[in-house]
N, C-alpha and C positions, 0 to 999 in steps of 0.2 A: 153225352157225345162231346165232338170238337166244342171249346168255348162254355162248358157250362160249368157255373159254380153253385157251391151248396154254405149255406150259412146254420148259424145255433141261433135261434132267437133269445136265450137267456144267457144271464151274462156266466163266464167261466171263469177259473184262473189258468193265468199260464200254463202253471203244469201239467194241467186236465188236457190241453192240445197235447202237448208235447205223450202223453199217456196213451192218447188215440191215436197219433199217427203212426207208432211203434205197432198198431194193431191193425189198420185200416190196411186193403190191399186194393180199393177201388178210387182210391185218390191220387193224383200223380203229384198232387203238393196241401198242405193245410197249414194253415196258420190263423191269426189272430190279429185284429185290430181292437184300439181302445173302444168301449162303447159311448164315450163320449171322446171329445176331441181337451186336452189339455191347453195348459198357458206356457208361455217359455219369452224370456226377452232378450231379442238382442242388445248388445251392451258393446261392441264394438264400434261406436258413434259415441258423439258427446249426450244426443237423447236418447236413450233408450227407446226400441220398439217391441211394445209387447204385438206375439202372434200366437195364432193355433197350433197346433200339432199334436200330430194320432202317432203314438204310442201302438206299433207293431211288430211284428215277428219279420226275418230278413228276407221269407217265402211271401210276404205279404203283395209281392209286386209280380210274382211268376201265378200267382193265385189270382189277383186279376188280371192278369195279360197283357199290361203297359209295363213296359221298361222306358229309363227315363231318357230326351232326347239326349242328353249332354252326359257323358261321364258313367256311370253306374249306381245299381240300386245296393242294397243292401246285402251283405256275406252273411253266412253263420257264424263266420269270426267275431262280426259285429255283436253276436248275439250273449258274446260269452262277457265276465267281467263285471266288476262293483260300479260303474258309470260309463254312460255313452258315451262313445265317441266321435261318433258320424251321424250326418243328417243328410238326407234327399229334400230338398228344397222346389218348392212348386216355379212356375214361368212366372207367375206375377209375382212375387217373393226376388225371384232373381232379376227382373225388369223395374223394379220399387226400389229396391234396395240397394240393389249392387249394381245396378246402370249396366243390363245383360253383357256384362263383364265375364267373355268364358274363362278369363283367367281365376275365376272363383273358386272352379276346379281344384279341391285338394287345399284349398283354404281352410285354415284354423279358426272360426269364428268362437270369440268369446260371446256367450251365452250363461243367463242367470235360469236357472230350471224352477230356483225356490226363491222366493223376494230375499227371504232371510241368511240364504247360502253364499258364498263366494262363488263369483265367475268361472264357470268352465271352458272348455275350448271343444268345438264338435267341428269336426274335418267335413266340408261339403263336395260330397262324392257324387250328386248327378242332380240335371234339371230334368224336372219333367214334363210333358211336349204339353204347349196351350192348350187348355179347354178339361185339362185332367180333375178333377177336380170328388176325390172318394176318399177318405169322407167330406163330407159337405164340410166348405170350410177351412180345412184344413189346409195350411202354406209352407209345411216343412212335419217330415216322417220319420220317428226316432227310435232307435231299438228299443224297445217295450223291456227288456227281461233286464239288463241292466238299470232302466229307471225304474224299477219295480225294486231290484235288489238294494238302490241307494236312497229312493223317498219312501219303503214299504215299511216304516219305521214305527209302527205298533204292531210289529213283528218282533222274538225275541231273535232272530236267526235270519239274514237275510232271505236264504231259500225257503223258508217258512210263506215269505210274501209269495214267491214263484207259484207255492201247492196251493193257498188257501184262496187268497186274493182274488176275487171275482170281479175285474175291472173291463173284462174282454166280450168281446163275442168270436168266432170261431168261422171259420172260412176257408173252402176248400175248393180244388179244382179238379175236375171229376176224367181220368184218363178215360182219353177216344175209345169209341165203341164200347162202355160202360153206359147201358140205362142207366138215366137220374135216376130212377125210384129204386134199383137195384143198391147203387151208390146211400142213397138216403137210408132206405132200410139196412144196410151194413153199420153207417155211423150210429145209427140209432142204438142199436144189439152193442156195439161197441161202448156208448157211452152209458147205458143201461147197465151192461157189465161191470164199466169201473167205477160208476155210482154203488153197487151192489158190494164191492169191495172196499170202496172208501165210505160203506156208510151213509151215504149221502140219501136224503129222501123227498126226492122230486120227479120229476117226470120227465125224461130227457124223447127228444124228439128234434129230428132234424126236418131243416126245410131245406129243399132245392129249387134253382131258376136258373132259365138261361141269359 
């Protein structure tokens, strides 16, 4: 019903969402967050601040139901491309950092993703309202399929990372008047499928809450 979401308890790659939501007819959005929360520094100061940040899909914010209070969440456009370029940044991140400066809005922050890499610039498109706080931890939310395509590098082909890569778990929002266990048993049949296709041999099984 209204407000419920369904999650994959093991971990995925990218392209396994993106496979299922092409199939799925009882979801009104699915996407993916990291199953761990990554590292990133900022480097736009004289000290650098390392933070968190989860690596998701740009459905990742319509699939849990917060949009940020300031600016915007993340596009599909975001989703495309060899490296990211936007970030959604948490209240305490923006109240820490940037001295709740709405002028942050659409700011280029230079950002280190890999100690070893040269500074990036990720465009900050939206604050997200106090108290937000999924995944635990986590102070700023980066398009996942671009940092996949440019750290996924014992891959010989960027979208290699995309298909294989199992860094995710899977997240869904289940459109009104849809039973969870109707929704659940759909994903399931569906990932069972494209396991049975890609070969794959494990047990897929979706969990739902509200």
């Amino acid at each position: 019903g209204t407000g419920s979401t369904l999650s994959e308890a093991r971990e995925i790659a990218y392209g396994e969402m993106e496979a299922w939501r092409g199939r799925t007819k009882t979801f009104a959005h699915l996407g993916v967050v990291g199953s761990t929360n990554w590292g990133l520094a900022l480097v736009d100061k004289p000290e650098p601040q390392p933070i968190e940040i989860a690596g998701v899909s740009s459905s990742f914010f319509a699939v849990v139901g917060t949009a940020p209070a300031m600016g915007r969440g993340l596009e599909a456009a975001d989703d495309v491309g060899d490296a990211p370029r936007a970030m959604v940044i948490s209240d305490g991140l923006w109240t820490r950092h940037f001295a709740a400066d709405p002028r942050v809005l659409g700011r280029a922050v230079r950002v280190k993703l890999d100690p070893e890499a040269a500074p990036v610039a990720l465009v900050v498109t939206g604050v997200m309202p106090p108290g937000f706080d999924y995944p635990r931890g986590a102070e700023a939310w980066v398009p996942a399929a671009p940092l996949i395509r440019t750290y996924g590098t014992a891959w010989k082909e960027p979208d290699d990372a995309i298909r294989f890569l199992g860094v995710f778990y899977v997240i869904g929002r289940i459109r009104d008047s849809v039973p969870i266990n109707a929704a659940a048993a759909e994903l399931t049949s569906v990932m069972r499928s494209a396991d049975r296709a890609g070969a794959h041999d494990r047990d897929a099984h979706a969990e739902a809450s509200t």
